[in-house]
C-alpha positions in Angstrom: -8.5 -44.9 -94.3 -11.3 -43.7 -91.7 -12.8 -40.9 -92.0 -12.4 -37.9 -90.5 -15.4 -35.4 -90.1 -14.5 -31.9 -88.8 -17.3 -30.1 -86.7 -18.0 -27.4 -84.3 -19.4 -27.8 -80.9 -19.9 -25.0 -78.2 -17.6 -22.7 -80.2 -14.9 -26.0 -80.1 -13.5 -27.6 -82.9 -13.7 -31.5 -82.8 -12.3 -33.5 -85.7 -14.9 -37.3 -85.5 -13.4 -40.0 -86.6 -14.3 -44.0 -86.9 -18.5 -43.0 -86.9 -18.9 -46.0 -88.5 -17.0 -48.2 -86.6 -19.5 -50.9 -84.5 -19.0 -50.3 -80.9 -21.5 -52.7 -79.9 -21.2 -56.0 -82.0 -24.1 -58.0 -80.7 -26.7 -54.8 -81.8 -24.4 -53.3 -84.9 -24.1 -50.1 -82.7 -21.8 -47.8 -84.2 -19.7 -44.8 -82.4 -21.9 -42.7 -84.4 -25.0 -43.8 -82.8 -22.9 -43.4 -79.1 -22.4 -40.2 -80.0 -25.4 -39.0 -81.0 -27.1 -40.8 -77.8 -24.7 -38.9 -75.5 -25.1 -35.0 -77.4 -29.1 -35.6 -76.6 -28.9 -36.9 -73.3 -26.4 -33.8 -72.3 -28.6 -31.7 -71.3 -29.7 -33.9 -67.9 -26.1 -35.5 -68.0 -24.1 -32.6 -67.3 -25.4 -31.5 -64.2 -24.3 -34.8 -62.3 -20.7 -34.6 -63.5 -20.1 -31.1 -64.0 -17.1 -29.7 -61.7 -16.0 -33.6 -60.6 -12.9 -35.3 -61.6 -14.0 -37.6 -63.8 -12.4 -41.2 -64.7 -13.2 -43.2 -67.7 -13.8 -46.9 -69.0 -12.7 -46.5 -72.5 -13.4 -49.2 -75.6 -12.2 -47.8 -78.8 -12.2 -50.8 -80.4 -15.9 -52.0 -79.3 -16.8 -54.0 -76.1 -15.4 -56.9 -77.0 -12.1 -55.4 -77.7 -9.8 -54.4 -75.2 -10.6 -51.9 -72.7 -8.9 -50.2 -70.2 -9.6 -47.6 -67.5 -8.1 -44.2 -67.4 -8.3 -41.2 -64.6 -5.3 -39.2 -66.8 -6.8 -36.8 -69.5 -5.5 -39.2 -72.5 -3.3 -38.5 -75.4 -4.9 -36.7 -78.3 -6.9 -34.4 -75.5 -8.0 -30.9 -76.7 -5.8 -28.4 -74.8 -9.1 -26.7 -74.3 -10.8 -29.7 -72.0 -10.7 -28.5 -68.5 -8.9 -30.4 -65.8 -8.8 -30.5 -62.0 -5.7 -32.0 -59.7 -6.6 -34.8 -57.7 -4.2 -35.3 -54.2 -3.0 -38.6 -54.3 -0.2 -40.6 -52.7 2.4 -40.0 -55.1 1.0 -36.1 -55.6 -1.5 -34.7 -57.4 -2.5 -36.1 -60.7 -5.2 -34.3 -63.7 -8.3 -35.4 -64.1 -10.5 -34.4 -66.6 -14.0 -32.5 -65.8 -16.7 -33.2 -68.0 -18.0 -29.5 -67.8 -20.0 -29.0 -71.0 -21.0 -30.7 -74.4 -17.8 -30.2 -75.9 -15.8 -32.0 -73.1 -18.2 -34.8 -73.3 -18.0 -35.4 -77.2 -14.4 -34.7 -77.2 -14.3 -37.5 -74.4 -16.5 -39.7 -76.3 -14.4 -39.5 -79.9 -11.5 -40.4 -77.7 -13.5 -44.0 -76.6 -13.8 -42.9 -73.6 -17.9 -43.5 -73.5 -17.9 -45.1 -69.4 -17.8 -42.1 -66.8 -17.6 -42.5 -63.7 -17.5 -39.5 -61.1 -16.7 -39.5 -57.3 -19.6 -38.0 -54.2 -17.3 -34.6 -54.4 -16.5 -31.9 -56.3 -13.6 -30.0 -57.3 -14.4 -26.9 -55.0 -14.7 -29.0 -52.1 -11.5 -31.0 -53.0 -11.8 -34.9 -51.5 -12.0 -34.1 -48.1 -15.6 -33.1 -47.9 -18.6 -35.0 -50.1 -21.6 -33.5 -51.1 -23.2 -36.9 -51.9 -24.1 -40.3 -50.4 -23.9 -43.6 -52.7 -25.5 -46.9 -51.9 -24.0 -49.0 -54.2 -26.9 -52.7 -54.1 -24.8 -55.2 -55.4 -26.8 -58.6 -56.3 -24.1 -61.6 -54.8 -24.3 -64.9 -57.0 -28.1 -66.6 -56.3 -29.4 -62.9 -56.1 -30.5 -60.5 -59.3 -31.9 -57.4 -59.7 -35.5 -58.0 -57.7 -33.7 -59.1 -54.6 -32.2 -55.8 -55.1 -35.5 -53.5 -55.8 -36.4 -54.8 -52.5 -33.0 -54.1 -51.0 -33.8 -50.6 -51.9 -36.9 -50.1 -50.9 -35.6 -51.1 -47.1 -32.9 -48.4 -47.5 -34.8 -46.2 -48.8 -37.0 -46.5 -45.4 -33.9 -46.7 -43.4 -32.0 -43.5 -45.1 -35.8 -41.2 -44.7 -35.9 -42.4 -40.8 -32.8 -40.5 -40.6 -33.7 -37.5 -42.6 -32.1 -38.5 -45.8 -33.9 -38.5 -49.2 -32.3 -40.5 -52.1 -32.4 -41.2 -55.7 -32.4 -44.2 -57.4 -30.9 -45.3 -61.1 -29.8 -48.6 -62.2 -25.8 -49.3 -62.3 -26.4 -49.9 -66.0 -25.2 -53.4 -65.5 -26.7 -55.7 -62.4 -27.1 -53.6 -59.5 -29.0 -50.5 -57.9 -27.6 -46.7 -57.3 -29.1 -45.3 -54.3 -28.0 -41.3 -54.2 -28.5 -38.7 -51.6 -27.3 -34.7 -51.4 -25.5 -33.9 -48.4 -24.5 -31.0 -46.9 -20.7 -30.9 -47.3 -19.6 -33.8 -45.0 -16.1 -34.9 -44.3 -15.0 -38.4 -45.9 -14.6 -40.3 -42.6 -18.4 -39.0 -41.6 -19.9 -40.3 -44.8 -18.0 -44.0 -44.5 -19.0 -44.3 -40.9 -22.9 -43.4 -41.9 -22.9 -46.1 -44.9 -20.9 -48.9 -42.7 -23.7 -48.2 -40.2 -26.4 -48.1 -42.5 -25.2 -51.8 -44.0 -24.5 -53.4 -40.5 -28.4 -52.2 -39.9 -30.1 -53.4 -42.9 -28.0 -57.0 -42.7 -29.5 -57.2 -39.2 -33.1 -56.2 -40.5 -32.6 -58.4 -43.6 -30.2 -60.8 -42.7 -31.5 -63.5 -45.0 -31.4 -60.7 -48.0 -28.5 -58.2 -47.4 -25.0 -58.5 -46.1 -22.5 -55.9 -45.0 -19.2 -57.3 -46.2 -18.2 -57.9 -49.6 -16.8 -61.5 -48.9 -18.3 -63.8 -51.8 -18.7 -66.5 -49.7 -21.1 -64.2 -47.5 -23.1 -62.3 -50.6 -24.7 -65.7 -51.7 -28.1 -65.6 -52.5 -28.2 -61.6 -51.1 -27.5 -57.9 -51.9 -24.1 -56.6 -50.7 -24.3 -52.8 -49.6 -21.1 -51.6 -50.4 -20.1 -48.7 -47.8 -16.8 -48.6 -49.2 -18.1 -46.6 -52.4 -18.1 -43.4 -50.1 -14.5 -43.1 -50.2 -12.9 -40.2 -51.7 -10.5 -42.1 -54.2 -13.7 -44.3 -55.1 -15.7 -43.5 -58.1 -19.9 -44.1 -59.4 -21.0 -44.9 -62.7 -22.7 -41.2 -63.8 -26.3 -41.0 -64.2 -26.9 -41.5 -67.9 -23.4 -43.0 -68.8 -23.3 -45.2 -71.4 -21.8 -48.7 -69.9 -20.0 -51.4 -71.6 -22.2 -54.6 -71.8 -22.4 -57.1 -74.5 -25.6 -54.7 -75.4 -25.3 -51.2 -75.1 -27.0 -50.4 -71.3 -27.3 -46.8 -69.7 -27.2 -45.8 -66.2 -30.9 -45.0 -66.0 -32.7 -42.8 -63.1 -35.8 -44.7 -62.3 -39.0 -43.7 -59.8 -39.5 -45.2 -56.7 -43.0 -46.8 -58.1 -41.0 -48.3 -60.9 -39.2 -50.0 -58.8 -41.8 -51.2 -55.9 -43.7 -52.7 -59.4 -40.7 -54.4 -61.2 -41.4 -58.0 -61.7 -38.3 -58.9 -63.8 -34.9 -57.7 -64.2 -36.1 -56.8 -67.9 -38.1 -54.2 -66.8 -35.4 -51.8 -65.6 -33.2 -52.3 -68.6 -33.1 -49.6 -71.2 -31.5 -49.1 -74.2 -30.1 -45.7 -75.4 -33.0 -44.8 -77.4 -35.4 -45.4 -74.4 -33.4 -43.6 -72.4 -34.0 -40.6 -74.6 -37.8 -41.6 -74.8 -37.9 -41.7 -71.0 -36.1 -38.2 -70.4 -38.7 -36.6 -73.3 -41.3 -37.6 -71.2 -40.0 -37.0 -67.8 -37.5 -35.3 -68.1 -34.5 -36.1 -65.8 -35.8 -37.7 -62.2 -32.4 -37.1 -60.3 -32.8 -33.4 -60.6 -33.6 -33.5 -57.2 -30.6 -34.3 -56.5 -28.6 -31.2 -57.7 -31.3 -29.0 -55.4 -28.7 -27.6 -52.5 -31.9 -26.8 -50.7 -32.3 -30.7 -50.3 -29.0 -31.2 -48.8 -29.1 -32.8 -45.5 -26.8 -33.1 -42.4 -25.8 -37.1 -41.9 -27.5 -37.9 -37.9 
């Protein structure tokens, strides 16, 4: 019988269960240990998903177990968990919102340890996004330096036309570039990013590429434009990801990644993670400043 461990967070009552189960087979990480990583890294989590309609990659049974992904709040959801309607093309459907600690843990005792947010929020609704994503995407021949480089050029491209991003690592292969926005219609933003790939390809054609045809992302980095859609969704800053090993969508500085000599380097476990935001604290806060948000050219 598993056991069941009743506790109190934010005023919320949360029943555990399964701590000790192993999450993480390859490094004996227990949901315990997943837990505890995500009720420390909260604090510079929550501002990044707070107020979006969040969907979820969830493992209950480990990594190597099956996994599926959910946008509906799941069964065994606290009635207290906030939610916000999505429009969608057979009507609106709940998504959770990861508001607060309680949500999160409540989320997490559930399996659901993956989030993944969209570029709007729920007081904007879909139509108009308050973020930018450049999703790097390494092609087969390519890896993670091909794509510090990748970002570096976009970086350059995105500040000739008054845009200042952040970077973190998926958490698997790739790069996050993220910018703040002024609240920008859908169709604006996708336009900007196809635009934005078409002129880096043509800068870099022997290192980037615009369309996500495999035969074409050989040997480069695929920008991926199409992540700016409204019914698309990011991994979150600081999301836990599901990797034979357990990885974490890690904010990085831009001098970390003009150094990086080896995919290693930009890999982080949970505890460094933690580590890293003790000593930092969180370098995407920037991106939650309105007072940054700029107007797309």
């Amino acid at each position: 019988m598993s056991e069941r461990v009743p506790t109190q967070v934010e005023g919320h009552r949360l029943v555990l269960s399964n701590l000790d189960k192993v999450l993480w087979p390859r490094t004996g990480t227990t949901k315990a240990e997943a837990l505890s990583f995500l009720a420390q890294v909260a604090p510079v989590m929550l501002p990044h998903v707070r107020r979006r309609p969040a969907s979820f990659l969830r493992f209950p049974d480990g990594v190597e177990g099956e996994r599926f992904y959910a946008k509906n709040p799941p069964p065994g959801l606290p009635d207290w968990v906030p939610t916000v309607e999505v429009p969608g093309r057979q009507g609106a459907r709940s998504h959770v919102s990861v508001d607060s600690l309680a949500v999160l843990m409540a989320m997490a005792n559930l399996g659901a340890l993956e989030v993944h947010v969209p570029q709007w929020t729920a007081e904007t609704g879909p139509e108009l996004h308050d973020r930018l994503v450049v999703d790097l995407d390494p092609g087969e021949g390519a890896d993670l330096l091909d794509c510090c480089r990748a970002a570096l050029w976009t970086r350059d491209a995105m500040a000739e036309d008054g845009l200042t991003c952040w970077v973190k690592t998926s958490g698997s292969k790739g790069l996050h570039l993220l910018a703040p926005l002024r609240p920008t219609c859908e169709e604006a933003v996708l336009a900007y990013a196809r635009a934005l790939a078409r002129r880096l390809q043509a800068d870099h054609p022997e290192m980037m590429v615009s369309s996500i045809a495999k035969a074409e992302r050989h040997g480069r980095v695929l920008l991926d434009a199409g992540q700016n859609s409204s019914a698309k969704t990011t991994a979150a800053p600081y999301t836990l990801r599901a990797l034979p090993v357990p990885g974490v969508s890690t904010p990085l500085t831009w001098d970390e990644v003009a150094s990086c000599g080896s995919a290693g380097q930009l890999a982080f476990t949970p505890a460094q993670v933690l580590e890293r935001v003790a000593a930092q604290g969180d370098l995407m806060a920037g991106l939650n400043d309105p007072a940054g948000a700029a107007r797309l050219p």
